[in-house]
C-alpha positions in Angstrom: 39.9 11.8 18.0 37.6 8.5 18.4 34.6 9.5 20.3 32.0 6.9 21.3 28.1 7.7 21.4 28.2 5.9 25.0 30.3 9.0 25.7 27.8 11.4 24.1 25.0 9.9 25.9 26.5 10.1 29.2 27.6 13.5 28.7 24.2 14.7 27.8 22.3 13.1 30.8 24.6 14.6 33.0 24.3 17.9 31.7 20.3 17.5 32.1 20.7 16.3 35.2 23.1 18.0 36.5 24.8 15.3 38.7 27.2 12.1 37.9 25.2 10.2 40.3 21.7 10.8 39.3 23.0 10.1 35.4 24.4 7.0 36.6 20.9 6.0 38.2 18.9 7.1 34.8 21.6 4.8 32.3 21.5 2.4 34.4 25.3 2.7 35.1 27.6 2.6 37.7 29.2 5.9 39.1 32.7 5.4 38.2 31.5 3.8 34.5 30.1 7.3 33.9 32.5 9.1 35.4 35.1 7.3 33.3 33.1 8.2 30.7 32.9 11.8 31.1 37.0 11.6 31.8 37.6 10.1 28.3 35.5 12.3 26.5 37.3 15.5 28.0 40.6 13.8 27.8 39.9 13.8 24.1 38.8 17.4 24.3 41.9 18.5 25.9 40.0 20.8 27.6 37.4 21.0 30.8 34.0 20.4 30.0 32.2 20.7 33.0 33.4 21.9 37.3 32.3 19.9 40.1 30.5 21.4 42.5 29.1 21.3 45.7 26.5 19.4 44.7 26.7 18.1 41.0 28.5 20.1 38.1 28.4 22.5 35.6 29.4 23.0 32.1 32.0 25.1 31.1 31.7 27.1 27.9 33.5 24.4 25.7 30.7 21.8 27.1 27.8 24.2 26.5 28.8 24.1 22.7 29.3 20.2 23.0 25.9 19.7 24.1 23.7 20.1 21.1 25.6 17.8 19.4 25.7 15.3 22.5 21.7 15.6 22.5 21.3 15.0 19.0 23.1 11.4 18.9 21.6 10.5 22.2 18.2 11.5 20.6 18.9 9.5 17.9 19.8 6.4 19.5 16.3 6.6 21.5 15.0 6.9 18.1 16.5 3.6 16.6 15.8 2.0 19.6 12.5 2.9 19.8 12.1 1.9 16.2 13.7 -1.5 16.9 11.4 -2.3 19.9 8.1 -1.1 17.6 9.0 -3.5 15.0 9.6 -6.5 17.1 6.9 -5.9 19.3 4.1 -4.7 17.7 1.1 -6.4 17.1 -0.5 -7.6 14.0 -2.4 -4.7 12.4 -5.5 -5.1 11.3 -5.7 -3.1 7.6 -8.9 -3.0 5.6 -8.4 -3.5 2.2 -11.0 -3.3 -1.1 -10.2 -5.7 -3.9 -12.2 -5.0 -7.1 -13.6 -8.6 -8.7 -11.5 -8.0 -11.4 -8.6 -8.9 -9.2 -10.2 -11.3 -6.8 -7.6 -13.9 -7.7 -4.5 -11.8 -6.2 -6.3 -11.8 -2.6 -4.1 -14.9 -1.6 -1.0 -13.7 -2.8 -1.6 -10.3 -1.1 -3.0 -12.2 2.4 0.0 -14.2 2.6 2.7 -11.9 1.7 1.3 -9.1 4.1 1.2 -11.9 6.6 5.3 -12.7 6.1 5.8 -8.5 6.6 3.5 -9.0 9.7 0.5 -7.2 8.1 -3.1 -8.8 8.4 -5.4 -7.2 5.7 -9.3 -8.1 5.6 -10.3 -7.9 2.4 -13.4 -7.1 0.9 -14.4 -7.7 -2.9 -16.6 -5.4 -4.4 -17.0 -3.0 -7.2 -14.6 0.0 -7.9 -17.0 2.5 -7.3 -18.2 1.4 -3.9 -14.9 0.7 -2.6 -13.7 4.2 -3.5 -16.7 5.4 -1.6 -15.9 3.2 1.0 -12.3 4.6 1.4 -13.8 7.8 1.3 -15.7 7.4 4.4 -13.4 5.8 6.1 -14.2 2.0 6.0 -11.7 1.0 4.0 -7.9 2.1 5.1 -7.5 1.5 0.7 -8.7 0.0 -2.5 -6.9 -1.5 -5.7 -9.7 -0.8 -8.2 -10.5 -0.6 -11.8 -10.3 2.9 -13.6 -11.6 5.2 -14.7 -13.2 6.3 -11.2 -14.6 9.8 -11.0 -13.2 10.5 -7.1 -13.1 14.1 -5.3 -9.3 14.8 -5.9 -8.8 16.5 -2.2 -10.7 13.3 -0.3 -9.2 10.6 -2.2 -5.5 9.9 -3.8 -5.3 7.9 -6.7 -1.9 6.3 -8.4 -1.9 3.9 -11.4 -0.8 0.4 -10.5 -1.1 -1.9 -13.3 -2.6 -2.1 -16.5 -5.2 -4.2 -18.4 -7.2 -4.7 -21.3 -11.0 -5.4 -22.1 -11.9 -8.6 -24.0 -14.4 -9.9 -25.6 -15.6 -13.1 -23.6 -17.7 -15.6 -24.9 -18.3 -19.1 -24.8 -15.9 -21.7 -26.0 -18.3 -23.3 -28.7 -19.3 -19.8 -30.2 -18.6 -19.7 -34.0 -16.6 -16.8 -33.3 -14.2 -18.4 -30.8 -11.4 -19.2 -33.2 -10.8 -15.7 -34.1 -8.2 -13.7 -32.6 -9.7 -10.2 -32.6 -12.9 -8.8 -34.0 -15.1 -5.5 -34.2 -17.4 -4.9 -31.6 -20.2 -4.8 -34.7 -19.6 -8.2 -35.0 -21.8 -8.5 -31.7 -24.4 -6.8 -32.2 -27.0 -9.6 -32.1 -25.9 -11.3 -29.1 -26.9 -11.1 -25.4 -24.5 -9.2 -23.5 -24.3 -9.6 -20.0 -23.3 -7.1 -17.2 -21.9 -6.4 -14.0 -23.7 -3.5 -11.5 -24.1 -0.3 -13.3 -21.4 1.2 -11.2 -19.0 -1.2 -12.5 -16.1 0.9 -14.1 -15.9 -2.1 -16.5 -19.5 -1.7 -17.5 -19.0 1.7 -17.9 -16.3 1.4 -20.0 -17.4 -1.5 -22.5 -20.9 0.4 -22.5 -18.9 3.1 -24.0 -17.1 1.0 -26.4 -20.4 0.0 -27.8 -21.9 3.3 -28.2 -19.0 4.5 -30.0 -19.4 1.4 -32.3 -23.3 1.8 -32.7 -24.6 -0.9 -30.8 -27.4 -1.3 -28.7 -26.9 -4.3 -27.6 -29.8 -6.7 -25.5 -28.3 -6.8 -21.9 -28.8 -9.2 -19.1 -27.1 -7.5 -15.9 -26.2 -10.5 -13.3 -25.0 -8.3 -10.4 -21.5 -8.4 -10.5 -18.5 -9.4 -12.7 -18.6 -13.2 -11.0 -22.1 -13.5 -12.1 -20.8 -12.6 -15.7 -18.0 -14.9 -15.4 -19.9 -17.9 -13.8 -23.0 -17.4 -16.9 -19.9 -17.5 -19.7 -19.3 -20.7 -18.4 -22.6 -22.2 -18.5 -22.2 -21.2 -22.0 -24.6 -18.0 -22.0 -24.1 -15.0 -23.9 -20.7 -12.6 -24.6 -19.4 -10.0 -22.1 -16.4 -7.2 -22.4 -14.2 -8.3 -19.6 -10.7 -7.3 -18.3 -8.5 -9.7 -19.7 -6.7 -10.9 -16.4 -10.3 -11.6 -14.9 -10.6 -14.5 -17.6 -7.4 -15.5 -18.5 -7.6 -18.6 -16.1 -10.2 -20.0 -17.6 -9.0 -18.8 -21.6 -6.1 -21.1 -20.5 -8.1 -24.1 -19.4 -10.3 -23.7 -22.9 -13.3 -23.1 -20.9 -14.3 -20.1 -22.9 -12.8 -18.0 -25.2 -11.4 -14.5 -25.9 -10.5 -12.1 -28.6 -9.1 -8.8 -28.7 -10.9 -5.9 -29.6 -10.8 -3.6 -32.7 -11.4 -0.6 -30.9 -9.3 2.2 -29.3 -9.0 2.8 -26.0 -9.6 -0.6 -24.7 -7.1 -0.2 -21.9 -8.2 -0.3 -18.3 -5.8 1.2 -15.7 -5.6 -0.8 -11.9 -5.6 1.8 -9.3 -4.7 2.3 -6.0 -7.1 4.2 -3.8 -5.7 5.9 -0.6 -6.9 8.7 1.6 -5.0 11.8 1.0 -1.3 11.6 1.8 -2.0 14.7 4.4 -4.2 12.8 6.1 -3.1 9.0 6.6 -2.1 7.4 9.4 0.9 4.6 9.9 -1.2 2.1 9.1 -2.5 4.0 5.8 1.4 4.3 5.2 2.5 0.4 5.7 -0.3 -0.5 3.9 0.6 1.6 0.5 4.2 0.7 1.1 3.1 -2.9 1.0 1.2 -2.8 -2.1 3.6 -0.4 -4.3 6.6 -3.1 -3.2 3.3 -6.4 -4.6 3.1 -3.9 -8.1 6.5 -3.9 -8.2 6.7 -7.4 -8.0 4.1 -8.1 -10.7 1.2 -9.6 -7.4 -1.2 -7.3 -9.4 -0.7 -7.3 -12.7 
């Protein structure tokens, strides 16, 4: 038994409608190409599946236990269709994402390969802390940030993304530059500079510091650019994430070391409203940037 879904379809309108001729007018269809339709379909059957009457028809009992099944393909073909028509039709969509400095550098690579899926994100660049807050009250539709973030677990979900390491950044020309890795004590007379206070990475070399013993003479420049842009003017050391300066390590404009410490790792996160609560765009967008991690865009 081969039975088409044009069959299906035509069946089921007719049965909604209760007439051949109003079916027709609905698909679009001539009479007879329904009713040939109908005809195969029962022929198939071997077995009536609906009387003509007076004035339209009616299903017979084999019919009546067709129809669910007739309804369901011709349901999903609307379906496909309608998916079909949304994806070739729909507008750019307009997605607000946060960037954390730290991974400023991917914001081309993410424009322009949202842009080949369709996607148009506006970005904006700030600290992980206020972009967190600011996907929490809904300015942001999500954030790829720095942990650890302290975020209210039932108005924000968080997943790991990447990971990274913090550095030690200094200058190219300091006599410590040659070596590979060092003890933070090792510092402990220079001038460290820093991002906000709500920087994660602040938070977390501040840490790293404490647990060393080090009180350290501070300069705070605003944000993690500021830090970068004074490091290469030659001015003091900073803990940075590694990826954030490995540009520039490469180019020998400063230099970096790795850190005799534990825990220097530094996780990228991903910063969504919770899953309850998104909307399509919410979805596309985290779709889009799991399929970038995947693809090492951010890390």
């Amino acid at each position: 038994m081969k039975v088409s879904s044009d069959q299906l379809v035509a069946f089921s309108v007719v049965a909604e409608l209760g007439s051949v001729s109003r079916a027709a007018e609905k698909l679009n269809l001539s009479q007879p190409t329904v009713s040939s339709q109908l005809r195969a379909l029962q022929d198939q059957f071997g077995e009536p599946l609906y009387r003509r009457k007076a004035h339209g028809v009616s299903l017979t009992p084999a019919g009546e236990n067709l129809l669910p099944y007739a309804h369901a393909v011709a349901r999903s073909l609307r379906q496909v269709s309608d998916h079909i028509a949304g994806v070739q039709e729909r507008p750019e969509r307009v997605l607000r994402l946060g960037l954390a400095y730290s991974l400023g550098r991917r914001a081309y690579d993410l424009v322009t390969d949202a842009a080949a899926q369709r996607l148009q994100l506006q970005l904006l660049v700030g600290d992980s802390s206020t972009l967190a807050g600011a996907v929490m009250s809904g300015h942001l539709d999500a954030a790829l940030i720095l942990g650890p973030v302290s975020v209210p677990t039932d108005k924000l979900d968080t997943q790991p993304m990447g990971e990274d390491e913090l550095v030690v950044a200094l200058p190219a020309k300091h006599p410590l530059a040659d070596l590979r890795y060092t003890p933070l004590n090792t510092l402990e007379d220079e001038t460290f500079l820093w991002a906000v206070r709500t920087s994660s990475v602040r938070r977390q070399s501040e840490r790293l510091l404490q647990e060393a013993g080090i009180t350290p003479k501070s300069l705070e420049l605003g944000s993690l650019i500021g830090v970068r842009e004074a490091l290469l003017d030659g001015h003091g050391v900073a803990l940075l994430p590694r990826e954030f300066v490995q540009r520039e390590r490469d180019l020998g404009l400063i230099a970096t070391l790795g850190i005799e410490a534990p825990l220097v790792g530094i996780t990228q996160l991903l910063v969504t409203p919770p899953t309850a609560t998104q909307g399509p765009e919410h979805r596309a967008l985290t779709a889009f940037l799991r399929e970038a991690g995947r693809q090492s865009k951010l890390h």
